[in-house]
C-alpha positions in Angstrom: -43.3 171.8 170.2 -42.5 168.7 172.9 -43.4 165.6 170.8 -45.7 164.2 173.8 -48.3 166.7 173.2 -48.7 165.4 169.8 -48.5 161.7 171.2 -51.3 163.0 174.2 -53.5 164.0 171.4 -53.1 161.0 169.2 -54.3 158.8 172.6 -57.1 161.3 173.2 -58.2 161.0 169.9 -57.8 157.5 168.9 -59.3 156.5 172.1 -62.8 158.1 171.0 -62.0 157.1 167.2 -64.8 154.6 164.9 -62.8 152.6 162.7 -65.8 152.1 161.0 -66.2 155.3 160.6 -62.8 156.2 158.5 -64.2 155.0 155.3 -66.9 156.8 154.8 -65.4 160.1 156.3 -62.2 159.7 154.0 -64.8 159.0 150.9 -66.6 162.4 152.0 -63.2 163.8 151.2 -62.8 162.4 148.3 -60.7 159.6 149.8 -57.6 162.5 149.8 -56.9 161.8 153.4 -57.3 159.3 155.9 -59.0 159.4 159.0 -59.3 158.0 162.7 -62.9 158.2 162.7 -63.5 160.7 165.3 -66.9 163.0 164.8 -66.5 166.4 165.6 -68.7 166.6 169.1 -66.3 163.8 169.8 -63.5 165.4 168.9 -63.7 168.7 170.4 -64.3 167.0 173.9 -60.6 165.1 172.9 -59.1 167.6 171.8 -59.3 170.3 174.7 -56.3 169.1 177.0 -54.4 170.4 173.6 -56.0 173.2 172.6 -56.1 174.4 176.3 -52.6 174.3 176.6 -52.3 177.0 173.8 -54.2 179.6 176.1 -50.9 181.6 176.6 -49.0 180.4 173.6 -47.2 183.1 171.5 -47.8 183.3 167.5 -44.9 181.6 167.0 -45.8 179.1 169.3 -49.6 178.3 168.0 -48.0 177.6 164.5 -45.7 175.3 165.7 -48.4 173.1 167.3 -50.4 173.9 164.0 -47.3 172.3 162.1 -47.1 169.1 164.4 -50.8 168.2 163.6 -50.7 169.4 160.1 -47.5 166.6 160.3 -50.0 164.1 161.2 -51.3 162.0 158.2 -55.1 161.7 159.6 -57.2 164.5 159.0 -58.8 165.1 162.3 -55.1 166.5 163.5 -55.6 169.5 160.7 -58.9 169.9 162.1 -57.9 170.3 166.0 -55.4 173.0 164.5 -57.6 175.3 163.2 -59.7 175.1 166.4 -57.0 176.1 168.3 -56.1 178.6 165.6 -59.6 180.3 165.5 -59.5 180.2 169.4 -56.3 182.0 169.6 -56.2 184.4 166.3 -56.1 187.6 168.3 -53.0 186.3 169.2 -51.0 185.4 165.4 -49.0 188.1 164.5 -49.3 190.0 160.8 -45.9 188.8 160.4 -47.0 185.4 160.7 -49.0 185.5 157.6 -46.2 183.2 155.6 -46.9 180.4 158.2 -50.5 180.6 157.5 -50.0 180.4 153.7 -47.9 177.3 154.2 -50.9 175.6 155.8 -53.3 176.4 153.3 -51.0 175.2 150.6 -50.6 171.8 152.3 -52.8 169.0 152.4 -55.0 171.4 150.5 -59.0 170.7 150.2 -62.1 172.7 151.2 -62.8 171.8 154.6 -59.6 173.5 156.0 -59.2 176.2 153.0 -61.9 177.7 153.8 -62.0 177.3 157.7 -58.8 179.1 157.5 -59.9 181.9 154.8 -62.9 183.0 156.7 -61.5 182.0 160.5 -57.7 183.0 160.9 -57.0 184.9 157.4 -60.3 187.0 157.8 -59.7 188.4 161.4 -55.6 188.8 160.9 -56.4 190.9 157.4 -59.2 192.9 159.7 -57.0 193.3 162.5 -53.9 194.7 160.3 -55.5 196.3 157.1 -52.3 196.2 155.3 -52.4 192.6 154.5 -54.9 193.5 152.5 -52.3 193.5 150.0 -51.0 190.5 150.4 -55.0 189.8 149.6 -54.4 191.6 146.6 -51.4 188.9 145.2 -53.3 186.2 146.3 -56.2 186.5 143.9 -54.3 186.3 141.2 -52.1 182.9 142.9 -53.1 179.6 142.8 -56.6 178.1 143.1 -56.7 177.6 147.2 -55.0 180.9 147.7 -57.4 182.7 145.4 -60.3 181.0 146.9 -59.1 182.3 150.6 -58.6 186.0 149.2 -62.6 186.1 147.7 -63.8 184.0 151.3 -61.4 186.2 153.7 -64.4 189.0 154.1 -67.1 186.0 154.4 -67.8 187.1 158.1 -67.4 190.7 157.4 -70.8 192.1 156.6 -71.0 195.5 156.7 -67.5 195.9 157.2 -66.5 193.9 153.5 -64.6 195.8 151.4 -66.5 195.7 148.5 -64.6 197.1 145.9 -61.9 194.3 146.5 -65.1 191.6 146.9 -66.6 192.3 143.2 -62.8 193.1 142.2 -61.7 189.7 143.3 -64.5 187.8 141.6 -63.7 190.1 138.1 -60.3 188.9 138.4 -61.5 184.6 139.0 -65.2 184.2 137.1 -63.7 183.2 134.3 -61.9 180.3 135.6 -63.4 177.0 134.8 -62.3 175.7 138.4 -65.7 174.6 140.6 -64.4 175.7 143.8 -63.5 179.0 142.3 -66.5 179.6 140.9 -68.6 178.3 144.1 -65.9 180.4 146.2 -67.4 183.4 143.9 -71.3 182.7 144.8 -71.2 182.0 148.2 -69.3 185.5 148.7 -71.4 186.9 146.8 -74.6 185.2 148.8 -72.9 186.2 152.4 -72.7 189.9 151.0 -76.3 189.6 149.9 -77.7 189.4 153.9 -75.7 192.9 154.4 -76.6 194.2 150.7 -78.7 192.9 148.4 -79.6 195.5 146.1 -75.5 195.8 145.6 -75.7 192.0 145.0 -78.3 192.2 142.5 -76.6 195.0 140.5 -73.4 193.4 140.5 -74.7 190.2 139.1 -77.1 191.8 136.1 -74.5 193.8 135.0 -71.6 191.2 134.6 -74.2 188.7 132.8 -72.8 185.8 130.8 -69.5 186.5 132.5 -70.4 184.7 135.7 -70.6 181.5 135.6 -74.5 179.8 136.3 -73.3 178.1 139.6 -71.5 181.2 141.0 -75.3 183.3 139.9 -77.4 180.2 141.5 -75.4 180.7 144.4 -75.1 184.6 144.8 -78.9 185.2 144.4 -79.9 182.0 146.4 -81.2 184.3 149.4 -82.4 186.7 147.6 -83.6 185.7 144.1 -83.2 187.7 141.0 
């Protein structure tokens, strides 16, 4: 991707940035990243020229500019990404699930995880069942890829697969991990507006095995 639309987007963005803003954004992050200190109203106004330009990008394409923000060391870049990811995902080919991957192992952390499990990952694996098997290796992978196999169905509903939902969260209760375990409730608590009575029953009859943070949050809708 030409370096200038990085270098536009860097301009657009710092020239809406807070500096006195960073701090507290980075801290919300646990201080992993740094930031410009752009909010996101403000930077979705900056960031169109950028993701505009994507409109008739190929797969190939869209993951390069992906790369060149994910490059970037401020965390707003990784953020424009997966808007212009989300915006275009009709358009990533099945093939390009490696590329994917690569960004959610990198600079790794919640806020983009899980915007690419339930945003990119979700619609590619519903649009080309047969990466439902690559699903099926990442549960049993590290913590950010197993949390993006039990979140990929999040936007399902009556279309999740449940036997690899409740099959996913058998395979992960058991770690100690807090994201996997809050990754195991809240799937479990977007499953419960389609079903709840399967929500229920799944969580009375694996008792003690889950965890009490991933049954606070399954049953939160719907109580016990």
């Amino acid at each position: 991707m030409p370096a200038e639309r990085i270098d536009d987007l860097r301009r657009a963005l710092t020239s809406v940035a807070d500096p006195t803003k960073a701090p507290s954004m980075a801290a919300y992050m646990k201080d992993r990243f740094p930031f410009l200190g752009v909010t996101a109203p403000e930077r979705r106004v900056a960031q169109r020229p950028f993701v505009a330009a994507g409109k008739h990008a190929t797969s190939a394409e869209l993951l390069d500019r992906a790369d060149a923000c994910w490059a970037q060391p401020e965390r707003e870049f990784q953020y424009t990404a997966i808007d212009l990811l989300v915006r275009r995902v009709a358009a990533i080919e099945p093939t390009d699930l490696p590329r994917v991957e690569t960004l959610i192992r990198s600079k790794s952390w919640w806020d983009t995880v899980d915007a690419l499990a339930s945003n990119v990952v979700g619609p590619m694996v519903a649009a080309e069942p047969a990466l439902a098997e690559v699903m099926d290796r990442w549960i049993d992978d590290d913590l950010w890829i197993a949390r993006t196999a039990i979140l990929h169905q999040l936007k399902w509903s009556e279309h999740t697969d449940t036997g690899r939902l409740f099959g996913y969260i058998d395979r992960r209760c058991g770690d100690a991990d807090f994201f996997l375990r809050k990754a195991c409730g809240w799937a479990l608590r977007e499953y419960s507006k389609t079903d709840p009575d399967a929500v229920r029953r799944y969580v009375a009859d694996r008792g003690d095995r889950l965890s009490g943070l991933t049954r606070r949050e399954a049953l939160k809708r719907i109580g016990p």
